[in-house]
GUGUNU-529849 format. One line per field, with one value per atom (N, C-alpha, C, O): atom name; residue in three letters; residue number from 0; x, y, z. Coordinates in steps of 0.02 Angstrom, whole numbers. Layout:
zase <- (CA/...)
guti <- (ALA/...)
vexke <- (NUM/...)
X <- (X/...)
Y <- (Y/...)
Z <- (Z/...)
This chain:
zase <- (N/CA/C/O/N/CA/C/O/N/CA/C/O/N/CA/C/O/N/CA/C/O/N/CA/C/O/N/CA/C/O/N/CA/C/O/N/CA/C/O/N/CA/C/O/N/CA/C/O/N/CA/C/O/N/CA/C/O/N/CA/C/O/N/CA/C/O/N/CA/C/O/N/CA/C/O/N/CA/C/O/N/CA/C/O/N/CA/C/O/N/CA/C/O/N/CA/C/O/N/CA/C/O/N/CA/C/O/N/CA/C/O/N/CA/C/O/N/CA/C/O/N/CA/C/O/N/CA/C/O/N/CA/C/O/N/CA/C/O/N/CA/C/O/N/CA/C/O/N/CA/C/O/N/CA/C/O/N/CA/C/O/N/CA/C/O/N/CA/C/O/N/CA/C/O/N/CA/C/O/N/CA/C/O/N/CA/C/O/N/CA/C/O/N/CA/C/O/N/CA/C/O/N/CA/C/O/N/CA/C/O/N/CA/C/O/N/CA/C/O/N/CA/C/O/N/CA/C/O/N/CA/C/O/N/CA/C/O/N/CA/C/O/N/CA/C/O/N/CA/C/O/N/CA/C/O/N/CA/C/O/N/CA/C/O/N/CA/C/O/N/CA/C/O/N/CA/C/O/N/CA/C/O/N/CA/C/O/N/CA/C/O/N/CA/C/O/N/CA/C/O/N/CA/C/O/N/CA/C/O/N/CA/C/O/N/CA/C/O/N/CA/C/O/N/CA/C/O/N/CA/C/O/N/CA/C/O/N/CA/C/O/N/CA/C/O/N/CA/C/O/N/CA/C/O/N/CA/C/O/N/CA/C/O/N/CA/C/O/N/CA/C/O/N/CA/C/O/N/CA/C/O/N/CA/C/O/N/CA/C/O/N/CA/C/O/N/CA/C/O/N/CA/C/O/N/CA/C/O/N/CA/C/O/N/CA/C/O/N/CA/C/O/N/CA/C/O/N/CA/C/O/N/CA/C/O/N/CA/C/O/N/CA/C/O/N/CA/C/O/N/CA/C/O/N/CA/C/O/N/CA/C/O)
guti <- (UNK/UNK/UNK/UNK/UNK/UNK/UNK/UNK/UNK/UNK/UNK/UNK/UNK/UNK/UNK/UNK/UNK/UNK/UNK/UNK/UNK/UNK/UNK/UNK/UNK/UNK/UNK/UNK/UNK/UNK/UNK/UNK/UNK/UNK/UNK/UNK/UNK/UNK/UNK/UNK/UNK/UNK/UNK/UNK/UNK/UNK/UNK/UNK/UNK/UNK/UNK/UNK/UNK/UNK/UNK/UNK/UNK/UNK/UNK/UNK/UNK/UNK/UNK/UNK/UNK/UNK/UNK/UNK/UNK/UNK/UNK/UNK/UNK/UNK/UNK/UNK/UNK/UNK/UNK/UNK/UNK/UNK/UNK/UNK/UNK/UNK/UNK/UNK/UNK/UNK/UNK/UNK/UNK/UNK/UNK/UNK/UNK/UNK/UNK/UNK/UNK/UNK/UNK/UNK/UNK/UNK/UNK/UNK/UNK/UNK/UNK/UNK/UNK/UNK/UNK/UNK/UNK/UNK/UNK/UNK/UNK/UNK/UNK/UNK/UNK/UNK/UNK/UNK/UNK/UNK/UNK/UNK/UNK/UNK/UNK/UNK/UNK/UNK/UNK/UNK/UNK/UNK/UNK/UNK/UNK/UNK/UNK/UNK/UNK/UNK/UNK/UNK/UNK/UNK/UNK/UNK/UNK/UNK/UNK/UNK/UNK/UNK/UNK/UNK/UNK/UNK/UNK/UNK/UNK/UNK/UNK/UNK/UNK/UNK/UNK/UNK/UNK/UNK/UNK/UNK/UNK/UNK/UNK/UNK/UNK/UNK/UNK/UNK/UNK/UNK/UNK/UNK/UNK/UNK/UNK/UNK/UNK/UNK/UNK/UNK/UNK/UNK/UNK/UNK/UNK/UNK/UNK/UNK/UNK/UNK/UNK/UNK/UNK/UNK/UNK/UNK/UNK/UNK/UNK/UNK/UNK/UNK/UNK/UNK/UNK/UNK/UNK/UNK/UNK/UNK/UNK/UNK/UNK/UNK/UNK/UNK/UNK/UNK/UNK/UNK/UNK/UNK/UNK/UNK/UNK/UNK/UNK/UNK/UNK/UNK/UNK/UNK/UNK/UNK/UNK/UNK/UNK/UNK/UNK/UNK/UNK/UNK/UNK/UNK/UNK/UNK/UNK/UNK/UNK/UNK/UNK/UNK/UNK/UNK/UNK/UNK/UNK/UNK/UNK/UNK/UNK/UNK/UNK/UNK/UNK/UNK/UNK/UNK/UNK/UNK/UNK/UNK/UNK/UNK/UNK/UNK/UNK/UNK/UNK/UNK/UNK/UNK/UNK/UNK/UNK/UNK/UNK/UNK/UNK/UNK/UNK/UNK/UNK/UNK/UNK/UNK/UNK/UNK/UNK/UNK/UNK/UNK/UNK/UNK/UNK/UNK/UNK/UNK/UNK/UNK/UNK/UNK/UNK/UNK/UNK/UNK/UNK/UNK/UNK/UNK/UNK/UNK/UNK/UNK/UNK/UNK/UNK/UNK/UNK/UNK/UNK/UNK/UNK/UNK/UNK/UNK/UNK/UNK/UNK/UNK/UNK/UNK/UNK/UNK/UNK/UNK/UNK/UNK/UNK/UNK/UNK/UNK/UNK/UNK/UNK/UNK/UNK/UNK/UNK/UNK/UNK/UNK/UNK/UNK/UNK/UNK/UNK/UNK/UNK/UNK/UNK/UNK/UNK/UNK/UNK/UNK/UNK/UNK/UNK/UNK/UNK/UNK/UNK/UNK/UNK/UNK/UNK/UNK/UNK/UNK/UNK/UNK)
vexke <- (0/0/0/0/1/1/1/1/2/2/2/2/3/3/3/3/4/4/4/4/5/5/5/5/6/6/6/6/7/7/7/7/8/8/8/8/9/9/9/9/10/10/10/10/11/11/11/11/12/12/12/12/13/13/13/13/14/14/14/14/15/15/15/15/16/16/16/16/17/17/17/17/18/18/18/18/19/19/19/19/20/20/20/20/21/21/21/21/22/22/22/22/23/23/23/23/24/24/24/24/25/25/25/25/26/26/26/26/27/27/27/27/28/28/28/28/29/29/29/29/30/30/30/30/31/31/31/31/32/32/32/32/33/33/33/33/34/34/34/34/35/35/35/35/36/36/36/36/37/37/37/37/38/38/38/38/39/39/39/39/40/40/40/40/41/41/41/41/42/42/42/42/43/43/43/43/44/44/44/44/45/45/45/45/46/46/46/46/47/47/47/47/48/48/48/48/49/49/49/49/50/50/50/50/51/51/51/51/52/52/52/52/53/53/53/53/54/54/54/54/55/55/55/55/56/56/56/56/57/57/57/57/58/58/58/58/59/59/59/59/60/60/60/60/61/61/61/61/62/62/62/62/63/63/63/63/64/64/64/64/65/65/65/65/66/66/66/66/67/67/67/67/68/68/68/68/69/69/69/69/70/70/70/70/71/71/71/71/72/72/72/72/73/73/73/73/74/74/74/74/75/75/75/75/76/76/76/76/77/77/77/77/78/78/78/78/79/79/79/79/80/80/80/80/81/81/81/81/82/82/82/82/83/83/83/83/84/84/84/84/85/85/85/85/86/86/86/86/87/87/87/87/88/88/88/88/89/89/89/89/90/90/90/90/91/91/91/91/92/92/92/92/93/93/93/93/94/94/94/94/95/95/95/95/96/96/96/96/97/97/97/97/98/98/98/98/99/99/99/99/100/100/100/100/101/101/101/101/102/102/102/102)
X <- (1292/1250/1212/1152/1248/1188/1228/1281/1168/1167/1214/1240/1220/1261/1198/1171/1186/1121/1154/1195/1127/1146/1219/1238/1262/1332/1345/1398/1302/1342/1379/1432/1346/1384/1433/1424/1481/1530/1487/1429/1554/1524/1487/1428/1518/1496/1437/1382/1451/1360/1289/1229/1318/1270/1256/1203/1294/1275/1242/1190/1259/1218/1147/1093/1168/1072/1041/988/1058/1014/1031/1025/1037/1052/977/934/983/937/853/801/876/790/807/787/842/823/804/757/827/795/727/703/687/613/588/620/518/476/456/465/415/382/407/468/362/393/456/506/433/453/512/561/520/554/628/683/623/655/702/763/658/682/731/774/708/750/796/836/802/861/919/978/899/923/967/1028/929/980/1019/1077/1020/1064/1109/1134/1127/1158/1192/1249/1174/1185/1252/1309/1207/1239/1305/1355/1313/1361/1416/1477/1385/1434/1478/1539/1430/1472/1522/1570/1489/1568/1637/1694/1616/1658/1704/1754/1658/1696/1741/1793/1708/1748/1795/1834/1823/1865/1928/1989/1888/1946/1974/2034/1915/1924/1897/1839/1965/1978/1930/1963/1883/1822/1790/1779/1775/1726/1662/1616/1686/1611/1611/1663/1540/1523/1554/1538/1603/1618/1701/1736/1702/1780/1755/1784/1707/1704/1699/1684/1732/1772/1749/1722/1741/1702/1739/1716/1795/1841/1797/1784/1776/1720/1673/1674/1612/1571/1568/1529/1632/1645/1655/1628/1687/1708/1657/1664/1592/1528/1497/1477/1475/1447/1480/1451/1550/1574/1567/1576/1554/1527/1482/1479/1434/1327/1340/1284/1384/1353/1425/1434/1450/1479/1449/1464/1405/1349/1274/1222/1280/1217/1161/1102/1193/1114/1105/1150/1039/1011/1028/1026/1042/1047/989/1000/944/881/889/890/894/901/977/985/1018/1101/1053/997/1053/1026/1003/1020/928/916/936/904/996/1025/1075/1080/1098/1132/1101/1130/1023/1000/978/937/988/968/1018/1002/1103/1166/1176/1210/1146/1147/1103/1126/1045/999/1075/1119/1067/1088/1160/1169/1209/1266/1245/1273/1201/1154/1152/1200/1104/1101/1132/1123/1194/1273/1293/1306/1300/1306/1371/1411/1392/1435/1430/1420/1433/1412/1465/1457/1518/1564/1555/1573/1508/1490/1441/1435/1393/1331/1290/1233/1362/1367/1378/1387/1369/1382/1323/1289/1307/1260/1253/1307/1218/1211/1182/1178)
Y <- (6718/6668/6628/6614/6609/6556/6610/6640/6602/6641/6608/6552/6639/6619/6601/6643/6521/6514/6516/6475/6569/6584/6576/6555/6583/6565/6489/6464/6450/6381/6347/6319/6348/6315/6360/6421/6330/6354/6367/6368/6375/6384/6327/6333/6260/6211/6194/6183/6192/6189/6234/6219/6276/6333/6308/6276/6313/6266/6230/6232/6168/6089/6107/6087/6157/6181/6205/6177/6256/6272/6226/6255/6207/6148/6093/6065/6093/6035/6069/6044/6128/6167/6149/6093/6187/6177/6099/6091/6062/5997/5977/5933/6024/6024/5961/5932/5950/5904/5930/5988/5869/5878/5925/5931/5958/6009/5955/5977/5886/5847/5817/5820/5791/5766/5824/5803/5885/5944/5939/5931/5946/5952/5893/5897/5835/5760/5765/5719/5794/5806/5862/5844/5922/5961/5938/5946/5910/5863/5816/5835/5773/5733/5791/5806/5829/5862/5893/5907/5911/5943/5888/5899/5828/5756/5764/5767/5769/5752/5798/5788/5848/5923/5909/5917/5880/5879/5842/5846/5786/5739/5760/5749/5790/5801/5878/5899/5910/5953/5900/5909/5859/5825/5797/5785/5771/5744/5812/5803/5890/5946/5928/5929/5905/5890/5981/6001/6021/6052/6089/6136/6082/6097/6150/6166/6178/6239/6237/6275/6180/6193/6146/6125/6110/6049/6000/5942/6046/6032/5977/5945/5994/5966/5894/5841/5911/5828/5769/5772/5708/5673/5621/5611/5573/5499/5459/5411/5488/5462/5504/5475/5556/5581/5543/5531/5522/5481/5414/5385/5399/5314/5318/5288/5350/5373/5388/5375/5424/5429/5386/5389/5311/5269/5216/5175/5238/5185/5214/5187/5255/5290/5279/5260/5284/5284/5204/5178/5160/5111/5068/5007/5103/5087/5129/5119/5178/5186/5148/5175/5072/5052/5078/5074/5110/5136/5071/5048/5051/4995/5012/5072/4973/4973/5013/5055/5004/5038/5119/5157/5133/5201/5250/5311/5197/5219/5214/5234/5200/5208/5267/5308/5252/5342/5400/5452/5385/5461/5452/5505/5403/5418/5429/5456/5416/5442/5524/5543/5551/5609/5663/5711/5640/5655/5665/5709/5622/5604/5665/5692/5673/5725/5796/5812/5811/5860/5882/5935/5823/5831/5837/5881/5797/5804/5877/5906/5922/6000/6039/6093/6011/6046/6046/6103/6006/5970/5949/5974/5892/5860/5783/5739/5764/5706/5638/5580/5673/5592/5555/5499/5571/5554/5516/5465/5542/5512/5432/5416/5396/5331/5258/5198/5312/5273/5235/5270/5164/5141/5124/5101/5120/5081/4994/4968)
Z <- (6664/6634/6687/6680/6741/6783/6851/6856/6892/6941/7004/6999/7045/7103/7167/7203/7165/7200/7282/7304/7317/7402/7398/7453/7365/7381/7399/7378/7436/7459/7410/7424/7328/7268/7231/7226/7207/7175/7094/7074/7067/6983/6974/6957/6984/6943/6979/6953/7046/7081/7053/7047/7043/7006/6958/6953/6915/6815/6819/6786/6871/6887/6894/6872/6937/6965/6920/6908/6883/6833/6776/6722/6775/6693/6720/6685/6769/6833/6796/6773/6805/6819/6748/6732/6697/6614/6593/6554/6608/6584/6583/6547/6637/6629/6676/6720/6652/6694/6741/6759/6776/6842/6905/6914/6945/7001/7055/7085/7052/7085/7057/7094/7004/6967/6957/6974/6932/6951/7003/6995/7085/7124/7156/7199/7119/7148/7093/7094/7060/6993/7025/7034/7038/7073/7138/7141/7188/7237/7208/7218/7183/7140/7132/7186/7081/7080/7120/7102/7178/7228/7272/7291/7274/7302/7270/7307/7204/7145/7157/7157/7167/7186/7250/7252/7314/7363/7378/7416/7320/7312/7286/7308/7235/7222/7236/7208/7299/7348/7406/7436/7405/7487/7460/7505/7391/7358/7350/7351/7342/7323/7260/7248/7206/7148/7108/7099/7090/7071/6996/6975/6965/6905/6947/7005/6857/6899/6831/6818/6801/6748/6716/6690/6707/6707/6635/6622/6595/6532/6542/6503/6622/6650/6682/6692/6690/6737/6657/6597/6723/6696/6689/6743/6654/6678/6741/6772/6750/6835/6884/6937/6878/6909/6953/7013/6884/6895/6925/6962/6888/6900/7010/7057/7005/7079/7135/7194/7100/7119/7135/7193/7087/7069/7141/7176/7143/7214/7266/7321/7261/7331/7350/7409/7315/7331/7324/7317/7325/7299/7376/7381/7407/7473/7523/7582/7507/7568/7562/7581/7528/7509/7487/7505/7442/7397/7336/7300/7339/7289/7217/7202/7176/7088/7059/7015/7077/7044/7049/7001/7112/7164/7126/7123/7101/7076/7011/7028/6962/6904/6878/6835/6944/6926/6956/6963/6974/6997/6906/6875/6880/6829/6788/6741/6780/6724/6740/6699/6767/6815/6787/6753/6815/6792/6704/6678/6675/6620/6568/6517/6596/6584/6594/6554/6637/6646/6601/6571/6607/6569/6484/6452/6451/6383/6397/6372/6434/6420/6416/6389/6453/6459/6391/6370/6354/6288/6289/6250/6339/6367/6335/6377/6282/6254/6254/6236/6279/6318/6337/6317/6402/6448/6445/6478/6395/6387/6352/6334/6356/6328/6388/6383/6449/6499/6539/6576/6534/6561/6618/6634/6659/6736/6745/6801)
């Protein structure tokens, strides 16, 4: 179903990515969606948080995310839209738990 992009991503890196491209929009918008994702993935590789498809992540996940980008000083505005980004993508997944969570 979703391809194995160069090997660097696991399953769930893969899904993220193409779930990223399916959400559509701008060539730009895409590609800053796609990194987010990418960002999202590596966190939760350096954590050895155990998922392999985007239907497992957790709102302890996110929440965990959100203190991260937000203890390497990334601004409220900048954290927002990486969650509305996340948010997109988990909606295509059709992950709708999740999707009640505001910034």
């Amino acid at each position: 179903m979703f391809q194995n992009w160069g090997g660097v991503y696991g399953k769930l890196g893969g899904e993220m990515k193409a779930l990223a491209k399916h959400c559509g929009g701008s060539h730009k918008t895409v590609n800053d969606r796609i990194h987010i994702v990418q960002r999202f993935d590596q966190h939760l590789r350096a954590l050895n948080v155990q998922i392999q498809r985007v239907a497992q992540i957790k709102v302890r996940h996110i929440e965990n995310y959100i203190h991260e980008r937000l203890a390497q000083g990334i601004g409220k505005r900048t954290l927002q839209n990486e969650m509305a980004s996340l948010r997109v993508v988990l909606q295509q997944a059709g992950v709708n738990r999740l999707l009640s969570m505001r910034g």
